[in-house]
Predicted model as a PDB file, atoms N, CA, C, CB and O in Angstrom, pLDDT in the B-factor column:
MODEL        1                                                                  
ATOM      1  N   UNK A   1       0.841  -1.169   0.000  1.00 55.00           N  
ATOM      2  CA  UNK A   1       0.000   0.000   0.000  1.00 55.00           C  
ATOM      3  C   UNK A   1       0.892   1.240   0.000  1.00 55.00           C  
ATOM      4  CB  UNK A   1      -0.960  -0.007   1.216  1.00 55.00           C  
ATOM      5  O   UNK A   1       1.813   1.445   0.791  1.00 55.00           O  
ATOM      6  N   UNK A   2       0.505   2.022  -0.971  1.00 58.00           N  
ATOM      7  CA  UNK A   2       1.626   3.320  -1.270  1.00 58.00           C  
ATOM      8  C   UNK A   2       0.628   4.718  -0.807  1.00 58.00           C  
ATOM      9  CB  UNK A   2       2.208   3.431  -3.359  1.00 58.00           C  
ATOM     10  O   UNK A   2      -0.220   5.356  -1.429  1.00 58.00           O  
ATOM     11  N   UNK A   3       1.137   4.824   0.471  1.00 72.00           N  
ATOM     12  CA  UNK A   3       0.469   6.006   1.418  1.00 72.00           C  
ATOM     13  C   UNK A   3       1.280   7.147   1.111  1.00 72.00           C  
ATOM     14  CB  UNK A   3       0.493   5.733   3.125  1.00 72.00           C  
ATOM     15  O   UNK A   3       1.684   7.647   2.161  1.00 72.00           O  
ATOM     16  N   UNK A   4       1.696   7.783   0.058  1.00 79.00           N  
ATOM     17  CA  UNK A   4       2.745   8.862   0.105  1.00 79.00           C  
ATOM     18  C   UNK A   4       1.891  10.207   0.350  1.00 79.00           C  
ATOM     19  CB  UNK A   4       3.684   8.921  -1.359  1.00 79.00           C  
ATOM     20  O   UNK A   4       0.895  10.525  -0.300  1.00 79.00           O  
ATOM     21  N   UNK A   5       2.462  10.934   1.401  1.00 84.00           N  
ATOM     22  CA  UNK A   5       1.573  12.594   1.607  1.00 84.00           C  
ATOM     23  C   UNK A   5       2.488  13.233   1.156  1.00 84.00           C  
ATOM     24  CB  UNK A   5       1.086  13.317   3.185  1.00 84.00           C  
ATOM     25  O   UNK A   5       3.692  12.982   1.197  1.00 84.00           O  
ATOM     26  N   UNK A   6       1.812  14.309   0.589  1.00 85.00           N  
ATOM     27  CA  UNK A   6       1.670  15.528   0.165  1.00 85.00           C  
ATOM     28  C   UNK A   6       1.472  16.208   1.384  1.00 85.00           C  
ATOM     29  CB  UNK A   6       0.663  15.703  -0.819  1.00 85.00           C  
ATOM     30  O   UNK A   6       0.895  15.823   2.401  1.00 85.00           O  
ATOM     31  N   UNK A   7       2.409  17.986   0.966  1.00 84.00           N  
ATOM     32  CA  UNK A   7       2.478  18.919   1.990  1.00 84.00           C  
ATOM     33  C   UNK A   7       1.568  20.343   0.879  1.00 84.00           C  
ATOM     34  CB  UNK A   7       4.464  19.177   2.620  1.00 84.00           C  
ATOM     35  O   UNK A   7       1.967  20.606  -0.255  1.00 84.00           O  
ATOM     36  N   UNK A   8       0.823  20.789   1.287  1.00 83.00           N  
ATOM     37  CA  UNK A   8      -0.298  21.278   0.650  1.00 83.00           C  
ATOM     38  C   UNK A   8      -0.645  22.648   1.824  1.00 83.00           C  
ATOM     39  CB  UNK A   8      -1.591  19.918   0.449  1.00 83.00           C  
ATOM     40  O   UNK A   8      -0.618  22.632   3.055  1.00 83.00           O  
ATOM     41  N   UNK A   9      -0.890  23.510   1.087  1.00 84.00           N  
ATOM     42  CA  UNK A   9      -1.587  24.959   2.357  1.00 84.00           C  
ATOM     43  C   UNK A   9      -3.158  24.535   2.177  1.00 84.00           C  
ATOM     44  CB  UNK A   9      -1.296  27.247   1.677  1.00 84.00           C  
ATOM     45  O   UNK A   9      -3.764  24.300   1.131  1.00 84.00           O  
ATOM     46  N   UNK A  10      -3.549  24.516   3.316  1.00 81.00           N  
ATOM     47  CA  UNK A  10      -5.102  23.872   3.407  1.00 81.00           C  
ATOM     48  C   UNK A  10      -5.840  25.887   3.421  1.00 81.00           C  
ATOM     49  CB  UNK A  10      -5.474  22.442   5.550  1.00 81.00           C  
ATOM     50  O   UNK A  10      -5.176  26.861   3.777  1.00 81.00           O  
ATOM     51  N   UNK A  11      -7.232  25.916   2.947  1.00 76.00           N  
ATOM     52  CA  UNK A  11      -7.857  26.741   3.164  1.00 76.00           C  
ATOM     53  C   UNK A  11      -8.585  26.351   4.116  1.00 76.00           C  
ATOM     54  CB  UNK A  11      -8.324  27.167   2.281  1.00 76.00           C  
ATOM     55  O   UNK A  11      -9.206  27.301   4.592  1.00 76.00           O  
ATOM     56  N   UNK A  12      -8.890  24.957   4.835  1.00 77.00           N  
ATOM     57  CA  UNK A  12      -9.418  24.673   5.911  1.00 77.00           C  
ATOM     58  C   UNK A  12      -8.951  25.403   7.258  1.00 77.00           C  
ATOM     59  CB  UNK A  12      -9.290  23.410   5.941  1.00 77.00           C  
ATOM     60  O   UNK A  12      -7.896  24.863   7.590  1.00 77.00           O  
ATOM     61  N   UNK A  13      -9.258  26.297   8.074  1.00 71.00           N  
ATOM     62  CA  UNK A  13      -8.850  26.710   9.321  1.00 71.00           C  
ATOM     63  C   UNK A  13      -7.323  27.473   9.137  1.00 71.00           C  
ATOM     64  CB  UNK A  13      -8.846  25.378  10.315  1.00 71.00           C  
ATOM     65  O   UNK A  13      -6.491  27.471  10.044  1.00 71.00           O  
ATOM     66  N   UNK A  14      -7.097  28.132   7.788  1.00 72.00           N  
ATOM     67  CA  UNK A  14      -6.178  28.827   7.593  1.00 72.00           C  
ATOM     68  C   UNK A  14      -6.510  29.895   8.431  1.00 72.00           C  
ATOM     69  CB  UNK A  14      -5.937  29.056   6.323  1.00 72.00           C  
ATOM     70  O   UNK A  14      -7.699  30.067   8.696  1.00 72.00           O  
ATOM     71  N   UNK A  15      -5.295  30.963   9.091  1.00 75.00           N  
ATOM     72  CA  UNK A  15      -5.481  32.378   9.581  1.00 75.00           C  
ATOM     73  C   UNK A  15      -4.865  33.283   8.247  1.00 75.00           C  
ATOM     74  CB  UNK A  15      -4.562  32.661  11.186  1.00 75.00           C  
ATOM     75  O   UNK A  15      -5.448  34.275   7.810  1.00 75.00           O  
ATOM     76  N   UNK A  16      -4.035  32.939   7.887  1.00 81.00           N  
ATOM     77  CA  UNK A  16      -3.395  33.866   6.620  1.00 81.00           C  
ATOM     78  C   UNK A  16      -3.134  33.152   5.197  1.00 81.00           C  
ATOM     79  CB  UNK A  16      -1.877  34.441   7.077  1.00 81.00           C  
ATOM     80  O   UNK A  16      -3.585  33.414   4.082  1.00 81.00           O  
ATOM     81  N   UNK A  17      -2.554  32.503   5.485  1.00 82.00           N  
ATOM     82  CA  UNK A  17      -2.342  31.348   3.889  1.00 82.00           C  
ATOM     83  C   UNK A  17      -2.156  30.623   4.215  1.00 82.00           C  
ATOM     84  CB  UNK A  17      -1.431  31.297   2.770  1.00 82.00           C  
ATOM     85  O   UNK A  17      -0.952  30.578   3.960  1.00 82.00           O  
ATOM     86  N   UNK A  18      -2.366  29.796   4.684  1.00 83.00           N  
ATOM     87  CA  UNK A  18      -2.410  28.593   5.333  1.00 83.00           C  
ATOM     88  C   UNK A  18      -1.583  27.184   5.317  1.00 83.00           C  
ATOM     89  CB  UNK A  18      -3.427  28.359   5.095  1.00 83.00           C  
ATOM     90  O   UNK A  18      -1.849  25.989   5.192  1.00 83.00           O  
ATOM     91  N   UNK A  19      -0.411  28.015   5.517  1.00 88.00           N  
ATOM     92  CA  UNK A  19       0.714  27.387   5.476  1.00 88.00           C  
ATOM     93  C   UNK A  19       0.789  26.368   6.948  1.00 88.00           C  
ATOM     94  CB  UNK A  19       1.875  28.549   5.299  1.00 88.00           C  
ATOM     95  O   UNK A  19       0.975  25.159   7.089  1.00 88.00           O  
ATOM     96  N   UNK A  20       0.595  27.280   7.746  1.00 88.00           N  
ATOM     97  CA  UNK A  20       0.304  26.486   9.472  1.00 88.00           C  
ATOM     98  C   UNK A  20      -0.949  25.426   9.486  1.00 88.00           C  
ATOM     99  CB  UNK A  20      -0.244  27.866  10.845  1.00 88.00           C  
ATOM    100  O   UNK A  20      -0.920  24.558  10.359  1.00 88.00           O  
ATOM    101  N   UNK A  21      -1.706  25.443   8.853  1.00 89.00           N  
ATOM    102  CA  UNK A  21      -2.597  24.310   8.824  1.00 89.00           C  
ATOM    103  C   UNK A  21      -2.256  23.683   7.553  1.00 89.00           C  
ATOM    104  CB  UNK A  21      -4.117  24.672   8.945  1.00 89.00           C  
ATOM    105  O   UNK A  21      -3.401  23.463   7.158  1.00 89.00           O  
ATOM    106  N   UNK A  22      -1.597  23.299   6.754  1.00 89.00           N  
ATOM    107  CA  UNK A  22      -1.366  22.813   6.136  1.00 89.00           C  
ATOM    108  C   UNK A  22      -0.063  21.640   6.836  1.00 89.00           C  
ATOM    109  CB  UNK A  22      -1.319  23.734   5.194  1.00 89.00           C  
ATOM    110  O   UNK A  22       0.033  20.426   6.653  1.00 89.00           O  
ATOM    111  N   UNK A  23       0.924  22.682   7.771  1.00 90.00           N  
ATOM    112  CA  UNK A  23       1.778  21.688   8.333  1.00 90.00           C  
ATOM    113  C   UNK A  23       1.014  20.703   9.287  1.00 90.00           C  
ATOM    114  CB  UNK A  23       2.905  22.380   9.070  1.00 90.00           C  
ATOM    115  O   UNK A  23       1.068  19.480   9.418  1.00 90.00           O  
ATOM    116  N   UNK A  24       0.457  21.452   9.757  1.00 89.00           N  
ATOM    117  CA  UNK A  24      -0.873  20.676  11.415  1.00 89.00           C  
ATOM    118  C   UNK A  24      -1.101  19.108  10.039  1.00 89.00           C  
ATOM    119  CB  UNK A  24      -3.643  22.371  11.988  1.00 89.00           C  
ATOM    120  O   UNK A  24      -0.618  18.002  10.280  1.00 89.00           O  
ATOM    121  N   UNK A  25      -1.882  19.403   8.746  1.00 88.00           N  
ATOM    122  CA  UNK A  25      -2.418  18.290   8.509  1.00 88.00           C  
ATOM    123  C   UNK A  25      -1.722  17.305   8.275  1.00 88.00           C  
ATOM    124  CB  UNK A  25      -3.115  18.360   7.740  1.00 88.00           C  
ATOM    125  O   UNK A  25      -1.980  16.125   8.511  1.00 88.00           O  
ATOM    126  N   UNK A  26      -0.190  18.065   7.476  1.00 89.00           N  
ATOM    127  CA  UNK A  26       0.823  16.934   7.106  1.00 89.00           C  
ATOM    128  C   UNK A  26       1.225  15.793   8.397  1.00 89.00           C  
ATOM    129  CB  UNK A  26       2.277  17.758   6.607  1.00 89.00           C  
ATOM    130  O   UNK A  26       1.131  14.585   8.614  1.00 89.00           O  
ATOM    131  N   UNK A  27       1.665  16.877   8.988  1.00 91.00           N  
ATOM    132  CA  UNK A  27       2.072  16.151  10.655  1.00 91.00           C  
ATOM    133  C   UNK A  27       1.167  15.620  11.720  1.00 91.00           C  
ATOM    134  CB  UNK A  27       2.727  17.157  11.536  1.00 91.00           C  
ATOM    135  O   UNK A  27       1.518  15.005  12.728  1.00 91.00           O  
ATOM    136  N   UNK A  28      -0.039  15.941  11.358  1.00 91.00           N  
ATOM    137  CA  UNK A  28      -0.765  15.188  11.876  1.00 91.00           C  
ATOM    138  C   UNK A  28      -1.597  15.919  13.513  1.00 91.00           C  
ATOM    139  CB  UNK A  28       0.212  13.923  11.959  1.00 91.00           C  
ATOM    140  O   UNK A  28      -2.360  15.430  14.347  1.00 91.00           O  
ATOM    141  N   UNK A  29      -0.941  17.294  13.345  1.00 92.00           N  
ATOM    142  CA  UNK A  29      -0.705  17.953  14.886  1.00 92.00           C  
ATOM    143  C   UNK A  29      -1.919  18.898  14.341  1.00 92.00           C  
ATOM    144  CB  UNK A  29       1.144  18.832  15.461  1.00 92.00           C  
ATOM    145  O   UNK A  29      -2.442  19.197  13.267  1.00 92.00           O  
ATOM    146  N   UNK A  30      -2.073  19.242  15.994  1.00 91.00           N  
ATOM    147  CA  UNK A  30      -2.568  20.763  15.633  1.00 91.00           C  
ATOM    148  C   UNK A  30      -2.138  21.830  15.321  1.00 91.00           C  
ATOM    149  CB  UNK A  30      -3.031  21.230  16.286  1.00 91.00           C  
ATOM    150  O   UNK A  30      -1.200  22.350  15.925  1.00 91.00           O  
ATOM    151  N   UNK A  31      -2.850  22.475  14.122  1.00 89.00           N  
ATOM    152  CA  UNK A  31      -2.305  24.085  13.595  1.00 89.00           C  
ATOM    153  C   UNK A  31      -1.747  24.980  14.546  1.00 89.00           C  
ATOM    154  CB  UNK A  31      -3.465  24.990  13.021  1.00 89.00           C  
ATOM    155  O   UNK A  31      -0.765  25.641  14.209  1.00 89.00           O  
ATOM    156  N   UNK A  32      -2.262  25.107  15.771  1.00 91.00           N  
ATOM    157  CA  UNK A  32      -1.849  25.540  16.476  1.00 91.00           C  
ATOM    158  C   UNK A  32      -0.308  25.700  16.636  1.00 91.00           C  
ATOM    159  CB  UNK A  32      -2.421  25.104  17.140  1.00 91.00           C  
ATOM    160  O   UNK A  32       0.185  26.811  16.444  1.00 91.00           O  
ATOM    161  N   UNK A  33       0.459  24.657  16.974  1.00 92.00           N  
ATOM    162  CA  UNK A  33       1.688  24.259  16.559  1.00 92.00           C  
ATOM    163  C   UNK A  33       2.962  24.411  15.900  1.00 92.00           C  
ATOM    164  CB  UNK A  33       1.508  23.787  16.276  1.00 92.00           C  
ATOM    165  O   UNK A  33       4.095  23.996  16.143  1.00 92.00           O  
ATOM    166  N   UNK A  34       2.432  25.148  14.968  1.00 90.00           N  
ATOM    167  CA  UNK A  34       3.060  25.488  14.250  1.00 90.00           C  
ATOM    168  C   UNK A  34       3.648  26.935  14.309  1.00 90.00           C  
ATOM    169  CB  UNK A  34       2.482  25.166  13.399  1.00 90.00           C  
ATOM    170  O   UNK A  34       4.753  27.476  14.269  1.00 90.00           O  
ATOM    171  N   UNK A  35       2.252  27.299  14.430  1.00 89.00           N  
ATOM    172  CA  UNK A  35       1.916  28.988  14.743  1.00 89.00           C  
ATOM    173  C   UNK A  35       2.678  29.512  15.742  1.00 89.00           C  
ATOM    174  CB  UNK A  35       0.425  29.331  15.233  1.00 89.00           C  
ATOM    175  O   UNK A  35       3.418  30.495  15.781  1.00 89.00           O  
ATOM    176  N   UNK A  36       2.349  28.627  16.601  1.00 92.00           N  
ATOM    177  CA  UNK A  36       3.595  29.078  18.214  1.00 92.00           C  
ATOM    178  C   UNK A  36       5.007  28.833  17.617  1.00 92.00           C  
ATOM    179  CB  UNK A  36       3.465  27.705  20.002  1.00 92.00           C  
ATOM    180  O   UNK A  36       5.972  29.430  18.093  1.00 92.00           O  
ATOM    181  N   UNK A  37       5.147  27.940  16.555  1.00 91.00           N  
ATOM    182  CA  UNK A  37       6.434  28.119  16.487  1.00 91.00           C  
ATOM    183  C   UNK A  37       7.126  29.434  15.759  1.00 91.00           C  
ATOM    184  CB  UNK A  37       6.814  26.990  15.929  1.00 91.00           C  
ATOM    185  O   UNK A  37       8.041  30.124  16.209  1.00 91.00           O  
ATOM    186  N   UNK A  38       6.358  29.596  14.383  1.00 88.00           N  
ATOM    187  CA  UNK A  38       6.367  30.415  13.414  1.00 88.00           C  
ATOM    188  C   UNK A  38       6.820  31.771  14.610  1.00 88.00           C  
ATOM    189  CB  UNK A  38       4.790  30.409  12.425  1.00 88.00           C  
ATOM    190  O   UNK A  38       7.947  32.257  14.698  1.00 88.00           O  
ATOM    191  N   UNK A  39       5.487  32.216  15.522  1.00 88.00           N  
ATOM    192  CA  UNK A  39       5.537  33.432  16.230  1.00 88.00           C  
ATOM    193  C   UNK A  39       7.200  33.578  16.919  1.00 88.00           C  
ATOM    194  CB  UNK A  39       4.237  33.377  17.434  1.00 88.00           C  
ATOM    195  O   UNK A  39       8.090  34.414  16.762  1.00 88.00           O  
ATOM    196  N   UNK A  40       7.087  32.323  17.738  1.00 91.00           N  
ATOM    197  CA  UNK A  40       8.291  32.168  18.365  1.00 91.00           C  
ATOM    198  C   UNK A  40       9.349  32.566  17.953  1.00 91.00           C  
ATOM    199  CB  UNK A  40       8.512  31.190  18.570  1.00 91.00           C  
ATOM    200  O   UNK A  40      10.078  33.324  18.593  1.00 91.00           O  
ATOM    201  N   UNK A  41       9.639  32.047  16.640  1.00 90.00           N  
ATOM    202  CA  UNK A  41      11.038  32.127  15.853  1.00 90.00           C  
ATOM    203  C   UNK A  41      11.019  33.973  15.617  1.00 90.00           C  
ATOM    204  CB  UNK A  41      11.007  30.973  14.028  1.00 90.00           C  
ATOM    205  O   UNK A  41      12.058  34.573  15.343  1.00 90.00           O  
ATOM    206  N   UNK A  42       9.977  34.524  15.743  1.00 86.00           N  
ATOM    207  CA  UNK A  42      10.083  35.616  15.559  1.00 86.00           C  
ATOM    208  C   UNK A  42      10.820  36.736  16.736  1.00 86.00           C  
ATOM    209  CB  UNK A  42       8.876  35.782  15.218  1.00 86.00           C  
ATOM    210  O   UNK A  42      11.159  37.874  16.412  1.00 86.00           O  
ATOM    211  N   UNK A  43      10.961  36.269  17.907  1.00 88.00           N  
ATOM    212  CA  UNK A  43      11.834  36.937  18.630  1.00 88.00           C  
ATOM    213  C   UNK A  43      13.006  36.340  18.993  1.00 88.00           C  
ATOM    214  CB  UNK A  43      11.303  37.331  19.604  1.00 88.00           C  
ATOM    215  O   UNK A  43      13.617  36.818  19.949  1.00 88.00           O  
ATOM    216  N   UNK A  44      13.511  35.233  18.322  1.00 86.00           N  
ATOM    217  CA  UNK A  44      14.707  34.255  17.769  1.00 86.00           C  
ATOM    218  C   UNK A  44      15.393  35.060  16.973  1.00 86.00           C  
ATOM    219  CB  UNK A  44      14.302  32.929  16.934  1.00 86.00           C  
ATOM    220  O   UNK A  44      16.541  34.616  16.995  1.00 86.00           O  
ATOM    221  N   UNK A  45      15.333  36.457  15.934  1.00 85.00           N  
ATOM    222  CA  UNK A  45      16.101  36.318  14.986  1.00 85.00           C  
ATOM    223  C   UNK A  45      15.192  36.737  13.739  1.00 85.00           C  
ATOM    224  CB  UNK A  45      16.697  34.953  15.008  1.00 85.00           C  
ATOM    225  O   UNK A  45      15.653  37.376  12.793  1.00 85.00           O  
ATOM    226  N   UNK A  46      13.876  36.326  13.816  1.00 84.00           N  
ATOM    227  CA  UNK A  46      12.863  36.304  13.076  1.00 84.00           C  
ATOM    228  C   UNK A  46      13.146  35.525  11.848  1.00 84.00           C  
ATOM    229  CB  UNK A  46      12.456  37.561  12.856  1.00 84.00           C  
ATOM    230  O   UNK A  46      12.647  35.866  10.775  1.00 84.00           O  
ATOM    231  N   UNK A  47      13.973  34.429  11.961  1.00 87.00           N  
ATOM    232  CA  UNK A  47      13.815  33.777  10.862  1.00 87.00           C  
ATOM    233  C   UNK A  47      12.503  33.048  10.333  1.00 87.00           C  
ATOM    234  CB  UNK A  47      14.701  33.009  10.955  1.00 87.00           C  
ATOM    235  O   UNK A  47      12.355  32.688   9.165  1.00 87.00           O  
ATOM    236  N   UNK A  48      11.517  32.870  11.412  1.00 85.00           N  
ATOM    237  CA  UNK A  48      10.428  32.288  10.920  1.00 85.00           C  
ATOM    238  C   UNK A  48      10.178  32.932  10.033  1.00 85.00           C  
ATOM    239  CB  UNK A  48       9.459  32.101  11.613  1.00 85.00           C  
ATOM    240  O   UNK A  48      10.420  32.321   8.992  1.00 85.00           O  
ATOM    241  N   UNK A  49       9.651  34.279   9.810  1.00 87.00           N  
ATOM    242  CA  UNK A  49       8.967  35.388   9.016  1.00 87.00           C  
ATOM    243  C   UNK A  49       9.486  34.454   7.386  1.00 87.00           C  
ATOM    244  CB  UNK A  49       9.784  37.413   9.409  1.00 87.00           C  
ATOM    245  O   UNK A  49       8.758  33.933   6.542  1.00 87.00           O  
ATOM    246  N   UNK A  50      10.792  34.533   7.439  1.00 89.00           N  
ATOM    247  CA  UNK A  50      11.238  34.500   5.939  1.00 89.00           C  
ATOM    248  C   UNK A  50      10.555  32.698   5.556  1.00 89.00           C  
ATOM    249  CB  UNK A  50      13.429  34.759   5.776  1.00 89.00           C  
ATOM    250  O   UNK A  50      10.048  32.373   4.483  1.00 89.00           O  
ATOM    251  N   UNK A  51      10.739  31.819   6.726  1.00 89.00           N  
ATOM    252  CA  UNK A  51      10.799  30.312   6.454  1.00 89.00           C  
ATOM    253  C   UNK A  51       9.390  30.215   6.057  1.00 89.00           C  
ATOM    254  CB  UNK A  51      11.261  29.271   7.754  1.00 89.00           C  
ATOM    255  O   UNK A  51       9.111  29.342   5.235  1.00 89.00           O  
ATOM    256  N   UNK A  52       8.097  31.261   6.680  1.00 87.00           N  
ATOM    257  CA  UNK A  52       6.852  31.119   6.378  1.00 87.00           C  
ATOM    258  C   UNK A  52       6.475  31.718   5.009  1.00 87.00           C  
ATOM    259  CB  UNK A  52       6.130  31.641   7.411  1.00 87.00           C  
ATOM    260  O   UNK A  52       5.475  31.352   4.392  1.00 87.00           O  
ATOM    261  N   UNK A  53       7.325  32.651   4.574  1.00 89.00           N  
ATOM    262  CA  UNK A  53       7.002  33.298   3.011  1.00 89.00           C  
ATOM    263  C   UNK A  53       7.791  32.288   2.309  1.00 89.00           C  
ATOM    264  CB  UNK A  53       7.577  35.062   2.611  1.00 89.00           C  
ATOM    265  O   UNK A  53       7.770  32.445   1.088  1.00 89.00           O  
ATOM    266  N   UNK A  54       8.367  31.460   2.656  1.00 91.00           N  
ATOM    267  CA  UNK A  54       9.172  30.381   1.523  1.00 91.00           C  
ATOM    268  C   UNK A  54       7.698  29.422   1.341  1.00 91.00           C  
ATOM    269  CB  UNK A  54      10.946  29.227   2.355  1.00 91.00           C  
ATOM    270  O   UNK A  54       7.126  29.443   0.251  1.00 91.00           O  
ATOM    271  N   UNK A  55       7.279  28.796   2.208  1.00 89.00           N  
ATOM    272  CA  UNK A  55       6.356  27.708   2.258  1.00 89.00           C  
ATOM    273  C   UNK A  55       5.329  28.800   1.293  1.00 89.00           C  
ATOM    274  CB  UNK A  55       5.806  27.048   4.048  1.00 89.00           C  
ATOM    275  O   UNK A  55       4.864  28.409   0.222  1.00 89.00           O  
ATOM    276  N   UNK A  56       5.108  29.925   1.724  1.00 88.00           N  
ATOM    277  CA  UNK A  56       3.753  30.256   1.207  1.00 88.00           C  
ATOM    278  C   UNK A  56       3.930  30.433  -0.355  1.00 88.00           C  
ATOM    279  CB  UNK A  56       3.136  31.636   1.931  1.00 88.00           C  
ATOM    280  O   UNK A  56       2.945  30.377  -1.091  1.00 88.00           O  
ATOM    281  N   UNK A  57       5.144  30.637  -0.823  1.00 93.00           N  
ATOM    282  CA  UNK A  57       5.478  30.746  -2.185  1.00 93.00           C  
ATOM    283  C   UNK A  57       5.746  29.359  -2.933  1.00 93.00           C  
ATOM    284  CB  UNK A  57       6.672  31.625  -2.266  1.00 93.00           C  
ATOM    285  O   UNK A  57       5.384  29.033  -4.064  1.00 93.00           O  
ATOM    286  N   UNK A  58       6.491  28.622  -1.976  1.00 91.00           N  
ATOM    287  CA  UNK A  58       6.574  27.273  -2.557  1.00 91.00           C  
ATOM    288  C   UNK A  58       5.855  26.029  -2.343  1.00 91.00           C  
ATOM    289  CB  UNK A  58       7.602  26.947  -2.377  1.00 91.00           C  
ATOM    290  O   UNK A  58       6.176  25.169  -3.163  1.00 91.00           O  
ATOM    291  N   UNK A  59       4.977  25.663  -1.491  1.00 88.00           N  
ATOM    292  CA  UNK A  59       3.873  24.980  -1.369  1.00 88.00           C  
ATOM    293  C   UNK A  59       2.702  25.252  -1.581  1.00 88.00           C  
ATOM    294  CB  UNK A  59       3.814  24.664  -0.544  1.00 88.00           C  
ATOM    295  O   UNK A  59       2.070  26.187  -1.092  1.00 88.00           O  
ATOM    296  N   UNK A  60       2.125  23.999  -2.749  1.00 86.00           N  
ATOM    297  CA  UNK A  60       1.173  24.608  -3.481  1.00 86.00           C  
ATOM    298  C   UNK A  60      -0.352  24.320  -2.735  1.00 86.00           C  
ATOM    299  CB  UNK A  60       1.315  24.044  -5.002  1.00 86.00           C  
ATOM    300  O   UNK A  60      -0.741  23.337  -2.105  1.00 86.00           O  
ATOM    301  N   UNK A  61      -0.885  25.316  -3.003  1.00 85.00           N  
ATOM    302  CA  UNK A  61      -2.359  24.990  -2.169  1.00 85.00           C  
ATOM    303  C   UNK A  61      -3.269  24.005  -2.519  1.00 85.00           C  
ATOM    304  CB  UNK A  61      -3.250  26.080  -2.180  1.00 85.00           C  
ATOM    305  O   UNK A  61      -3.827  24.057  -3.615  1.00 85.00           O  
ATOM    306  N   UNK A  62      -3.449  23.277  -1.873  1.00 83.00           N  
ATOM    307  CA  UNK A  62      -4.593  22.170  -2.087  1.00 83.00           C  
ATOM    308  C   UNK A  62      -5.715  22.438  -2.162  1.00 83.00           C  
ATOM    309  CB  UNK A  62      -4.717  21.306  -1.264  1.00 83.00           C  
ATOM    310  O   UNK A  62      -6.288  22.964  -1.207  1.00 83.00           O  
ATOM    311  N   UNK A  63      -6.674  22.007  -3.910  1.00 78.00           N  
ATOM    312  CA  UNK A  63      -7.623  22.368  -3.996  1.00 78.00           C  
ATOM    313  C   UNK A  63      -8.899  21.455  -3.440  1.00 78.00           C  
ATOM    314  CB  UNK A  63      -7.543  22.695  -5.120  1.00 78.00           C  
ATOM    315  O   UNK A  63      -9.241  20.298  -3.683  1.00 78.00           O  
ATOM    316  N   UNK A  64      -9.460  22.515  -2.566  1.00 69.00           N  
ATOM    317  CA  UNK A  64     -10.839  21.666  -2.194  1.00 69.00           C  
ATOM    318  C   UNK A  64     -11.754  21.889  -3.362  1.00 69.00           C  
ATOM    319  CB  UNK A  64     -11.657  22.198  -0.719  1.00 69.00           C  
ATOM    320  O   UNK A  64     -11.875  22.820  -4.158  1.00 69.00           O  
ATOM    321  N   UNK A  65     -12.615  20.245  -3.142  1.00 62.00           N  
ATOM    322  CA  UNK A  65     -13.587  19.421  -4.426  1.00 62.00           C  
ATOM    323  C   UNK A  65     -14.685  20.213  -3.333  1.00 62.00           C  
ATOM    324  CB  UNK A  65     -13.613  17.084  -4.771  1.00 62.00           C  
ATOM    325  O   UNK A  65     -15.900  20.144  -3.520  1.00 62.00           O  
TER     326      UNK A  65                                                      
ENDMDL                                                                          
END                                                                             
């Protein structure tokens, strides 16, 4: 059985582009999760800022049927 996932920005329970719920679905976690991290990294250095405009440019959004 060939279970391969896809990493996809969900419009499901997105706050901005929905890059953070898109990781929540890949990984299986809550969106939440992500978000704390994303924010976090932001008084780190703020590298999140840039790592979240990479995903949002390079992961493609999954279209809901």
């Amino acid at each position: 059985m060939n279970t391969s996932k896809k990493l996809y920005r969900t419009s499901e329970g997105k706050k901005i582009s929905g890059v953070c719920s898109g990781l929540g679905e890949y990984f299986d976690i809550d969106p939440v999760i992500p978000r704390a991290l994303f924010i976090a990294s932001l008084f780190f250095g703020g590298a999140g800022i840039i790592l979240y405009l990479v995903f949002h440019f390079m992961v493609p959004e999954k279209k809901e049927n």
